[in-house]
One Martini backbone bead per residue (centre of mass of N, CA, C, O) as a GRO file, in nm:
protein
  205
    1UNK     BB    1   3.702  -1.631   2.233
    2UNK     BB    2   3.539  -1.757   1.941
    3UNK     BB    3   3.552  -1.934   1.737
    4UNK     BB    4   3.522  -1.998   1.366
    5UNK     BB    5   3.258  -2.213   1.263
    6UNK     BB    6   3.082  -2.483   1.180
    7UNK     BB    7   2.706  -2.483   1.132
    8UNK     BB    8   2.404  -2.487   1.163
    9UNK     BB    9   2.105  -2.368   1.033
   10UNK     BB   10   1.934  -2.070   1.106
   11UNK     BB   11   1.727  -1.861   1.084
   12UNK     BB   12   1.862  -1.573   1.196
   13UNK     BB   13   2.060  -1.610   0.930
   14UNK     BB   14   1.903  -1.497   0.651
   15UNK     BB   15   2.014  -1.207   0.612
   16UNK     BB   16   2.295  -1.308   0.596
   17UNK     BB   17   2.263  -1.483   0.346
   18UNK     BB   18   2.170  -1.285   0.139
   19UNK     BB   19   2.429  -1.116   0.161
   20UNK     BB   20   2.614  -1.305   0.067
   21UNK     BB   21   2.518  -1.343  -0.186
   22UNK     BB   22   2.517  -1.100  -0.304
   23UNK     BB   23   2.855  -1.037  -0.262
   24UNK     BB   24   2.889  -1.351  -0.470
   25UNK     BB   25   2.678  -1.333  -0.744
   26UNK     BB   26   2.954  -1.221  -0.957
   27UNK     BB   27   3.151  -1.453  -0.990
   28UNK     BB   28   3.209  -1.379  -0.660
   29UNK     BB   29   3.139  -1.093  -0.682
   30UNK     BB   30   2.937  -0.820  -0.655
   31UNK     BB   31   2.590  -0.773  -0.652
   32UNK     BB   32   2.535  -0.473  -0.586
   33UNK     BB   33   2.303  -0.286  -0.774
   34UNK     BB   34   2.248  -0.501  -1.034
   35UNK     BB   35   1.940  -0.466  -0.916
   36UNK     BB   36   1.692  -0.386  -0.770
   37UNK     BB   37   1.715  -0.617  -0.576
   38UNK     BB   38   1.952  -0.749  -0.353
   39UNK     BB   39   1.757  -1.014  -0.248
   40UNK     BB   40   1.709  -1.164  -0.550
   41UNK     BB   41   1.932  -1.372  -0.544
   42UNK     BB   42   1.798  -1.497  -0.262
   43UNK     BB   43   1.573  -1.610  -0.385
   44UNK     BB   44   1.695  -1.823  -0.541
   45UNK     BB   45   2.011  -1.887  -0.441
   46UNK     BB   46   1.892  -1.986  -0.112
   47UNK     BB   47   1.611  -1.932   0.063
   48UNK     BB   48   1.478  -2.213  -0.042
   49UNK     BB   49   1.695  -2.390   0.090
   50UNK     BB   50   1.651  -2.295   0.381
   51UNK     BB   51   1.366  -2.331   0.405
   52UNK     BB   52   1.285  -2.612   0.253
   53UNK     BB   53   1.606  -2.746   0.364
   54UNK     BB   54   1.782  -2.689   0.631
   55UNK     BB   55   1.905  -3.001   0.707
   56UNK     BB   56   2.143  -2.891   0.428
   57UNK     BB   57   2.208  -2.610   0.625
   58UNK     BB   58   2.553  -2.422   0.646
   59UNK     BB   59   2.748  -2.215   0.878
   60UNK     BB   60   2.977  -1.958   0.880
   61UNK     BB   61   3.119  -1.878   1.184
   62UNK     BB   62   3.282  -1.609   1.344
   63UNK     BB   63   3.215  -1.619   1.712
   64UNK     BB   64   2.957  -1.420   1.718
   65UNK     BB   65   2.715  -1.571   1.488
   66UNK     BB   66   2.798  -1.490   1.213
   67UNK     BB   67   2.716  -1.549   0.907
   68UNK     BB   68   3.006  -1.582   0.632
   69UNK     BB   69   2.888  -1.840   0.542
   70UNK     BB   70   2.771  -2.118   0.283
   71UNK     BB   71   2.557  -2.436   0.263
   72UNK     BB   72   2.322  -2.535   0.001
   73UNK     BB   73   2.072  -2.782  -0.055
   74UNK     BB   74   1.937  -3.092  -0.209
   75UNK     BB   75   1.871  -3.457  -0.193
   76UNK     BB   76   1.611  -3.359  -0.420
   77UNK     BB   77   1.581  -3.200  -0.688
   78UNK     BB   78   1.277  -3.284  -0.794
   79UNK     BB   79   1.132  -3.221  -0.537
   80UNK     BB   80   1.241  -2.927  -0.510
   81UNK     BB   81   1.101  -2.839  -0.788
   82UNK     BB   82   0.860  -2.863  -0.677
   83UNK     BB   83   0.840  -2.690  -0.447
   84UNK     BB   84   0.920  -2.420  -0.557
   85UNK     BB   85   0.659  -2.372  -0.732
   86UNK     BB   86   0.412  -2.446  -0.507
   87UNK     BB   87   0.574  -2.292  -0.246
   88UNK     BB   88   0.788  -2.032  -0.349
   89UNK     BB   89   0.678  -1.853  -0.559
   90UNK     BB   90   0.440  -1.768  -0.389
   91UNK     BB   91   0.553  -1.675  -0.174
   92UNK     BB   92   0.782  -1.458  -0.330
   93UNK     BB   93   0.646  -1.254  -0.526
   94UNK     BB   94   0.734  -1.183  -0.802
   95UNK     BB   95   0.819  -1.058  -1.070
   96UNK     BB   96   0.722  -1.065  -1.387
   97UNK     BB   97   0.893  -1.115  -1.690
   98UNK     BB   98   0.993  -1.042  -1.994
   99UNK     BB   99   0.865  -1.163  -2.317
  100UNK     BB  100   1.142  -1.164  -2.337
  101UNK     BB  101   1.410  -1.074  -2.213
  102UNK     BB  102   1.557  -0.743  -2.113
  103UNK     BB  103   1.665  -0.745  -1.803
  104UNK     BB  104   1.867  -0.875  -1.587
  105UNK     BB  105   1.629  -0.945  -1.397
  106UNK     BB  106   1.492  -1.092  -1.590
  107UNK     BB  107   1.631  -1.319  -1.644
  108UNK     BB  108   1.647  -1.423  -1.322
  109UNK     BB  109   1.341  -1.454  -1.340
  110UNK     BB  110   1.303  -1.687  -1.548
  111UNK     BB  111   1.417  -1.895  -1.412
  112UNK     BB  112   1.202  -1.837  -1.140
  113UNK     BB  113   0.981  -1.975  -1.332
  114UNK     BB  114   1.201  -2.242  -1.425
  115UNK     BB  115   1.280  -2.515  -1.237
  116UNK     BB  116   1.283  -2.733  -1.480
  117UNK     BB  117   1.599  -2.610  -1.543
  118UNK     BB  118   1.727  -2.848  -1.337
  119UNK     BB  119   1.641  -3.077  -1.511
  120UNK     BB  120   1.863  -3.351  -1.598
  121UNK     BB  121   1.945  -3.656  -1.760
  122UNK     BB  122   2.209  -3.641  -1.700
  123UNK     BB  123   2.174  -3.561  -1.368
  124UNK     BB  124   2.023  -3.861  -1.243
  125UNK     BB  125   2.313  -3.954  -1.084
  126UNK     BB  126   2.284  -3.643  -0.892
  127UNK     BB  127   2.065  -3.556  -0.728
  128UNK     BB  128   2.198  -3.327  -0.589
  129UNK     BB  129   2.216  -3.003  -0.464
  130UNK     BB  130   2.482  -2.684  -0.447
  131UNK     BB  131   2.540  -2.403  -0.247
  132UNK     BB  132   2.841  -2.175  -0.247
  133UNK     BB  133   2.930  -1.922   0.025
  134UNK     BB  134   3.214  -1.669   0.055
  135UNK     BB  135   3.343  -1.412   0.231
  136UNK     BB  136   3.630  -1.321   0.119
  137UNK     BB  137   3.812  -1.325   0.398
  138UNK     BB  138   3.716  -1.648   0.434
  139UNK     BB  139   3.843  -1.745   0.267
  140UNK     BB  140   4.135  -1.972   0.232
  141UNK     BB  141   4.079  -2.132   0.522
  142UNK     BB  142   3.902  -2.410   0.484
  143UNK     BB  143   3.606  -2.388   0.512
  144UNK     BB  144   3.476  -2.469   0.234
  145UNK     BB  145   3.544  -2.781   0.340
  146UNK     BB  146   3.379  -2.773   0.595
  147UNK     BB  147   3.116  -2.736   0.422
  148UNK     BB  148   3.114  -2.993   0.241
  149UNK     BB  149   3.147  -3.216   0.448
  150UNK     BB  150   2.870  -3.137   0.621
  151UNK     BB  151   2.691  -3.162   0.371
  152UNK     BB  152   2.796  -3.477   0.281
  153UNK     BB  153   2.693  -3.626   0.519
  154UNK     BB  154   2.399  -3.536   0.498
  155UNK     BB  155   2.364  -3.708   0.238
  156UNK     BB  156   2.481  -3.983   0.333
  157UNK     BB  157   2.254  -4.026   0.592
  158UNK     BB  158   2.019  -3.988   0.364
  159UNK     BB  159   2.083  -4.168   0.099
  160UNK     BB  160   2.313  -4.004  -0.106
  161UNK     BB  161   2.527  -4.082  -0.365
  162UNK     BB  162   2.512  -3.749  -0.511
  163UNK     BB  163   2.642  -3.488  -0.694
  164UNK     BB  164   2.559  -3.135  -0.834
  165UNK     BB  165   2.709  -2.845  -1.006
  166UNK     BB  166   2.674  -2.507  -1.110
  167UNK     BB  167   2.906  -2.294  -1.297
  168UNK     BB  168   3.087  -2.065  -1.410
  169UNK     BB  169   3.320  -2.109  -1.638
  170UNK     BB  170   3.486  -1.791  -1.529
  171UNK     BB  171   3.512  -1.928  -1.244
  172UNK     BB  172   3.822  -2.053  -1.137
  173UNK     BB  173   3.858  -2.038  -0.850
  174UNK     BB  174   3.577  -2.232  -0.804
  175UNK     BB  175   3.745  -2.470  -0.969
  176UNK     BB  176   3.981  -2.510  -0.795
  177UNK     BB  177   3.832  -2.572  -0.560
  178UNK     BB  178   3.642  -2.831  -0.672
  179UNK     BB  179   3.910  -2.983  -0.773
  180UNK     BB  180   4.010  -3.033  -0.469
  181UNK     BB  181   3.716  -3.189  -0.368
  182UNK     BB  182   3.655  -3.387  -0.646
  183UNK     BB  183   3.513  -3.270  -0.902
  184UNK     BB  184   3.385  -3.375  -1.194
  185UNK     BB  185   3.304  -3.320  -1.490
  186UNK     BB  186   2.995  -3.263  -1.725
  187UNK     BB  187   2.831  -3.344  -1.998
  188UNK     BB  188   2.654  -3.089  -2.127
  189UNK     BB  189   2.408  -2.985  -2.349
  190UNK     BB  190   2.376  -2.676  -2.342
  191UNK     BB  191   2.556  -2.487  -2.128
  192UNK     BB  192   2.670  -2.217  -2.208
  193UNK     BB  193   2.800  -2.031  -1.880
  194UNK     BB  194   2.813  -2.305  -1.793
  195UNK     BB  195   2.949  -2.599  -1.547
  196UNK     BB  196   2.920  -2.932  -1.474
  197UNK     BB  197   2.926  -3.109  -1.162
  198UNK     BB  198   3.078  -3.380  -0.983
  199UNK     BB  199   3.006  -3.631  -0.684
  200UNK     BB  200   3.032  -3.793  -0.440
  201UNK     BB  201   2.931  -3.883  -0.044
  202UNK     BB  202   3.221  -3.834   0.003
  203UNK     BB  203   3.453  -3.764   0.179
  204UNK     BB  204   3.676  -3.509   0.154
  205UNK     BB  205   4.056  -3.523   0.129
   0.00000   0.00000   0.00000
């Protein structure tokens, strides 16, 4: 039996990246049910990154080839951003939400509309930013470090020198990851029901 590895992302793991999305999706916990289609989890935060940026895309190999979780993210931000309108949008074919929003897929659907909700003038020297989830049996067994540092590698290689990234500010679990990882908070005004971290692209301790 084949131990197992962190690997770079391939094609074929696509559907079980969506899997793993949404299975993470709810601060950590489940979140199949929770919107029309358990899809659009995937659709805004992974997705993107797996198709337009996959050279900096990682998964956890159970042994057998199936990815049980990853690590996705862009080495330069605001190109990402422009990307994701000119080409993610138009792709995705997502419904329009109500305006205001009305129901939780609205909510998540305005984001998807609005990718330059992710440029903020605070996070200038973080070009970088990344999405991780591991499905819950494969947690807490060092591999969200081994998909970190497989990341933060790609970022060096690429001549990014830092990162950063936004987490529910409710979900302890994964602060107490990302601080053992050396992650340190950034105060962004008006930053709602998340926290902003930030860390340089040398490999973690």
């Amino acid at each position: 039996m084949i131990s197992p590895s962190v690997r770079s992302y391939q094609s074929r793991d696509l559907d079980a990246v969506y899997d793993i999305c949404v299975r993470t999706a709810e601060g950590g916990s489940d979140a199949r049910g929770l919107y029309a289609d358990d899809r659009l989890m995937g659709d805004l935060f992974a997705a993107p990154y797996v198709i337009m940026e996959p050279e900096h895309a990682h998964v956890v190999d159970d042994g057998e080839g199936n990815a049980v979780g990853y690590i996705v993210g862009t080495a330069d931000t605001e190109r990402f951003v422009r990307r994701y309108r000119e080409e993610w949008i138009p792709r995705a074919g997502l419904p329009l939400p109500a305006d205001p929003p009305v129901t939780r897929d609205d909510a998540m659907l305005a984001l998807h509309y609005r990718p330059e909700r992710m440029i903020l003038p605070e996070l200038a020297k973080y070009p970088a930013h990344l999405h991780i989830d591991l499905l819950p049996e494969w947690q807490g067994k060092g591999r969200g470090r081994r998909l970190m540092a497989a990341f933060l590698g790609g970022l060096r290689a690429a001549g990014v020198p830092a990162v950063h990234l936004s987490m529910l500010t409710s979900n302890v679990a994964a602060r107490a990851f990302y601080d053992r990882l050396g992650f340190e908070e950034l105060a962004v005004p008006d930053a709602g029901v998340v926290t902003y971290l930030v860390r340089d692209t040398s490999p973690p301790a």
